[in-house]
Structures are given as C-alpha cells and as structure tokens.
C-alpha positions in Angstrom: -70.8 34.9 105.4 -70.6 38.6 105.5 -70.5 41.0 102.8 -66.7 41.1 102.8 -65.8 37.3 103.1 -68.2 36.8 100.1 -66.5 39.7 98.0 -63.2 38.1 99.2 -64.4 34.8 97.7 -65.7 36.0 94.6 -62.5 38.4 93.8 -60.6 35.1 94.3 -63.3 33.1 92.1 -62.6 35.8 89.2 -59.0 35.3 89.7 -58.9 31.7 89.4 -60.6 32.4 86.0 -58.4 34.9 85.0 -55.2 33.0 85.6 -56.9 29.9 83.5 -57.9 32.2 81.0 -54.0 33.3 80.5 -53.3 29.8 80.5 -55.5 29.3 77.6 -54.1 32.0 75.5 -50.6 30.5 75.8 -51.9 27.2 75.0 -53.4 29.0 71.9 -49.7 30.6 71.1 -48.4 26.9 71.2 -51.1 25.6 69.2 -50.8 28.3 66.6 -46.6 27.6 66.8 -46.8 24.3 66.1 -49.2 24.2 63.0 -47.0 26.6 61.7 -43.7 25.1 62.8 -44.2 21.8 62.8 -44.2 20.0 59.1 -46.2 17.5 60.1 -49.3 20.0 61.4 -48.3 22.4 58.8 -49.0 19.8 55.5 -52.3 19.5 57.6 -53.1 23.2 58.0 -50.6 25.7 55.8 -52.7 28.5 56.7 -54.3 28.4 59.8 -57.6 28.3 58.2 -58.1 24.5 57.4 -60.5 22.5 59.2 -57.6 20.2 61.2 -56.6 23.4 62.7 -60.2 24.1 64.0 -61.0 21.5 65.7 -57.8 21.5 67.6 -58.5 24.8 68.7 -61.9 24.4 69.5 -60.7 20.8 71.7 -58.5 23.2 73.4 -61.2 25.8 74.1 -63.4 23.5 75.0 -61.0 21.5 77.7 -60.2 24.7 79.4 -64.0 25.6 79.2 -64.2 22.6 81.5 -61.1 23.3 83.8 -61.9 26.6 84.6 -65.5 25.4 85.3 -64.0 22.8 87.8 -61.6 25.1 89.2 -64.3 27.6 90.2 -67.0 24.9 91.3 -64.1 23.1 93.6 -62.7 26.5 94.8 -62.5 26.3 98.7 -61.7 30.0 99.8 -60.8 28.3 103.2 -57.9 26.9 101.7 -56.1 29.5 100.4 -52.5 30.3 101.9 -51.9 33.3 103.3 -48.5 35.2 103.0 
C-alpha cells in the first residue's frame, strides 16, 4: 500500500465518520422534536432535562457509537464506486 492509497483510505475512513456523525445529529433533532411534540414523551420529559429524556439520548449516542465503529472496521476501500 503506498503512501497515497493509504491517505485515500483513511480520507474515506474520516468520511464515513463524518457522514454517520451528521446522521447522529439529525437523529438528535428528531429525538429532541418528539419529546417536545409528542404528548406522550412530553408528560415524560416537559423540559428536556428529566432523566427519560437521557437515557434516550444516551441509547442513541451509544447505537451510533457502535455503527460508526462497524462502518469503519468493515470499510473495504476496494469497494467503493467510482464516478
């Protein structure tokens, strides 16, 4: 592997992570939304600040903790299309 190749590959690495990352922050947008929408999450958490709403976010950190850590161990730069 030369010097490019592996600078390709970890470019695309930090990509993958970035594009889970914005993933994440809309899922955090939706999660935010729908305590604050939704009457049923909202009686659980009016503010934002209760412990239901926590633990939610901290589940969804946590799965996309794990996604991203997939993505980038699974990552084949081989298989990438080219346009």
């Amino acid at each position: 592997m030369t010097f490019c190749s592996l600078e390709r590959v970890q470019l695309l690495k930090s990509a993958v992570i970035t594009a889970v990352a914005s993933l994440y922050l809309n899922v955090f947008v939706l999660v935010v939304q729908s305590f604050v929408k939704v009457s049923a999450l909202n009686a659980l958490a009016p503010t934002q600040s209760e412990p239901p709403f926590a633990i939610t976010q901290a589940v969804v950190l946590a799965i996309f903790i794990l996604i991203a850590l997939i993505a980038v161990v699974k990552f084949r730069p081989g298989t990438t299309v080219r346009v």
